[in-house]
C-alpha positions in Angstrom: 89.9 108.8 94.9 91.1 107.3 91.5 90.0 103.8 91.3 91.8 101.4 89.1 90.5 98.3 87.2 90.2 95.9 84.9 89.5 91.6 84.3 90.7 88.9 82.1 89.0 89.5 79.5 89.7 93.4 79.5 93.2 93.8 80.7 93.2 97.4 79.9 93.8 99.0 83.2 90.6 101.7 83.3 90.0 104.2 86.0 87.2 106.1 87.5 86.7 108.7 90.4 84.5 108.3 92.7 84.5 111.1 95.9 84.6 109.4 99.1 84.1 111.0 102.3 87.5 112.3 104.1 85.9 111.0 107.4 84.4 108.3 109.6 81.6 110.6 110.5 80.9 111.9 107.3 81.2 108.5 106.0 78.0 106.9 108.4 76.2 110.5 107.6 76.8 109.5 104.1 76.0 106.0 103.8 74.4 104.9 107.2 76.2 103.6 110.5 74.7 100.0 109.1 76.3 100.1 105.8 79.3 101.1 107.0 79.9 98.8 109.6 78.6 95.7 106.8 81.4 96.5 104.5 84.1 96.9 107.6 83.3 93.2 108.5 83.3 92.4 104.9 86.4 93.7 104.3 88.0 92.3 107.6 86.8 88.8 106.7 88.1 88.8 103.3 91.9 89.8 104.9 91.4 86.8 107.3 90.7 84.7 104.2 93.9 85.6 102.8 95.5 85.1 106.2 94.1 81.5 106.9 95.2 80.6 103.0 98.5 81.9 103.6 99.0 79.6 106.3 97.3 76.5 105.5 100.3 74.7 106.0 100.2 75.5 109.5 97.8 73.2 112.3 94.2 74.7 113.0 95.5 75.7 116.8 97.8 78.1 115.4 96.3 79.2 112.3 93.4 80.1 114.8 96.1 81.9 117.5 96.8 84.5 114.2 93.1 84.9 114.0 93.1 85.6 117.7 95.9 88.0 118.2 95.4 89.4 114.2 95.0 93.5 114.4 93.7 94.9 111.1 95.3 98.5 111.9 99.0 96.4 111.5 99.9 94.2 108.4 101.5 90.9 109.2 104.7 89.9 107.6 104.1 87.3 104.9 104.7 83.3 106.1 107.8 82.4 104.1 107.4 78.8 103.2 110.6 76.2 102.9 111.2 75.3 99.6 109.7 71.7 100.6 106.4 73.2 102.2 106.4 74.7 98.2 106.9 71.9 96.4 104.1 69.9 98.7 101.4 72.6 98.2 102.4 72.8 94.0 102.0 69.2 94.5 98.9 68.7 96.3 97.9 70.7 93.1 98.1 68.3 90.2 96.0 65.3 89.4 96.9 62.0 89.6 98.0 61.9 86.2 100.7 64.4 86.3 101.7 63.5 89.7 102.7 60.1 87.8 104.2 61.7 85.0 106.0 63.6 87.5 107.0 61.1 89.3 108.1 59.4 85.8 110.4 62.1 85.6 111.9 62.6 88.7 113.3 59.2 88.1 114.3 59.1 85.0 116.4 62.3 86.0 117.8 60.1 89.1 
């Protein structure tokens, strides 16, 4: 498998190989039922990161129901947020000095 990579400071896109095994059995013979189990969870909890960030608009009740009912073998559509749920989150962003100077504008442009 051709893995793809790079960082800030080295935007180059570089690649290595590295030859995984084609299966689940030969992947524990390979690296150990432990390891493989670790990185599962690993993996899981880092896509139920992403899933509780793209919903932190939404209470705890229901942002824990799509924990609940999540299924890692189906991805779930992306929460489209109204253009006001944007503008609070962008806002909840700046500091107090450029949520003044933002306001400043606003009503000058009024």
């Amino acid at each position: 498998m051709q893995i793809y990579f790079k960082s800030k400071k080295s935007p180059e896109v570089r690649t290595a190989h590295y030859n995984f095994p084609e299966t689940l059995d030969e992947l524990v013979a390979r690296f150990g039922e432990l390891n493989v189990y670790d990185n599962a969870i690993t993996s899981y909890v880092i896509t139920l990161q992403g899933l509780g960030r793209r919903n932190l608009n939404l209470p705890d009740e229901e942002i824990q129901e799509l924990f609940t009912t999540w299924d890692p073998s189906s991805r779930a559509a992306r929460t489209k947020m109204t253009p006001e749920q944007k503008i609070n989150s962008m806002v909840d962003q700046l500091s107090q000095t450029e949520r003044v100077a933002l306001l400043e504008r606003l009503r000058a442009s009024a």
